[in-house]
C-alpha positions, 0 to 999 in steps of 0.5 A: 500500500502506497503511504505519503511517505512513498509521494513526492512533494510538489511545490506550491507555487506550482500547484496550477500546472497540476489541475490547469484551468482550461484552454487558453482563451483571448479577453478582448475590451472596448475601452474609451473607444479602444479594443484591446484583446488579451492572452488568458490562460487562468479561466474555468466554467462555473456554471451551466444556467446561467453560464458563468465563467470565472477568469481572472484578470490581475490588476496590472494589466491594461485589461482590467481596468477596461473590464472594471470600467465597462463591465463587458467583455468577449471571450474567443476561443483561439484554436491551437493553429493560432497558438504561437501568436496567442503566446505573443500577444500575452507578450506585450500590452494594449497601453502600447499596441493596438494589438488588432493591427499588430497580430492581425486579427479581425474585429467584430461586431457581437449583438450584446456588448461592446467588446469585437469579437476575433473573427480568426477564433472558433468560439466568442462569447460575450460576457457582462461581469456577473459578481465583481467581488473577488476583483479587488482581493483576487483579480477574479471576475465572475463573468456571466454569457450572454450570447455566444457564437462559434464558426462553422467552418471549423466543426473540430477545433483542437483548442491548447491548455496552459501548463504554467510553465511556457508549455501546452497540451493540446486536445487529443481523441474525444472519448464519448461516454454520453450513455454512462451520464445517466444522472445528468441526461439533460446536459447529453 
């Protein structure tokens, strides 16, 4: 029988590498006019109805203080194609670059919020701040959907995960356990 004394202990500051949080996603802001797109990759769904997902967003970035003051925000869903410029546009802040024009990514318009959606993405959801909370203590807003979009030309995306430490895991075989979901049927 395996006792602690037989594990290995991990380091606390690494605690995230070990459950990460979800795939990496970009946050994109309207503020004063301005869009802004960010790199997340400290993100994870809350809730089913209503859909709430929790990001958290630190306070030194340009990002926050567009999604304090404004409220809103988009979601996009980066597939693993696109990782390389996800990565460098985590790499470099909106104070100083219209991050649009420089990775060229394609604003759009959404139908709820002010915030573009990236068109180049296979998912957008926008999103209004829910709970704000944990902002101040924590940088974690509780974002709640209130519309949300996919691409239909791109019907398998491969999405890529954060594994804290400049590397990513990237979606592999979908395994379809449907009929073993016998207690939540309706989420089937």
């Amino acid at each position: 029988m395996i006792t602690v004394k037989d594990l290995q202990p991990h380091p606390l500051d690494q605690v995230h590498r070990l459950i990460e949080p979800g795939p990496v996603i970009l946050v994109t802001t309207r503020h004063r006019g301005i869009p802004n797109v960010m790199t997340n990759g400290f993100n994870m769904m809350v809730r089913h109805d209503p859909p709430l997902i929790a990001c958290t967003i630190g306070p030194w970035g340009h990002s926050h203080q567009a999604l304090v003051e404004t409220g809103e925000c988009v979601i996009s869903v980066p597939t693993a194609d696109m990782a390389a410029t996800v990565v460098d546009i985590g790499n470099c802040s909106g104070a100083d670059v219209d991050k649009f024009e420089e990775f060229d990514l394609t604003a759009v318009s959404g139908a709820e919020v002010q915030a573009p959606l990236v068109a180049e993405c296979f998912a957008n959801i926008e999103c209004r701040v829910a709970d704000s909370s944990l902002v101040a203590p924590y940088g974690l807003f509780l974002l709640e959907a209130v519309r949300a979009w996919t691409d239909p030309s791109q019907p398998q995306p491969q999405l890529f995960h954060h594994r804290g430490d400049g590397t990513f895991t990237l979606d592999g075989p979908t395994v379809d356990l449907k009929d073993r979901m016998t207690k939540w049927q309706y989420l089937v």
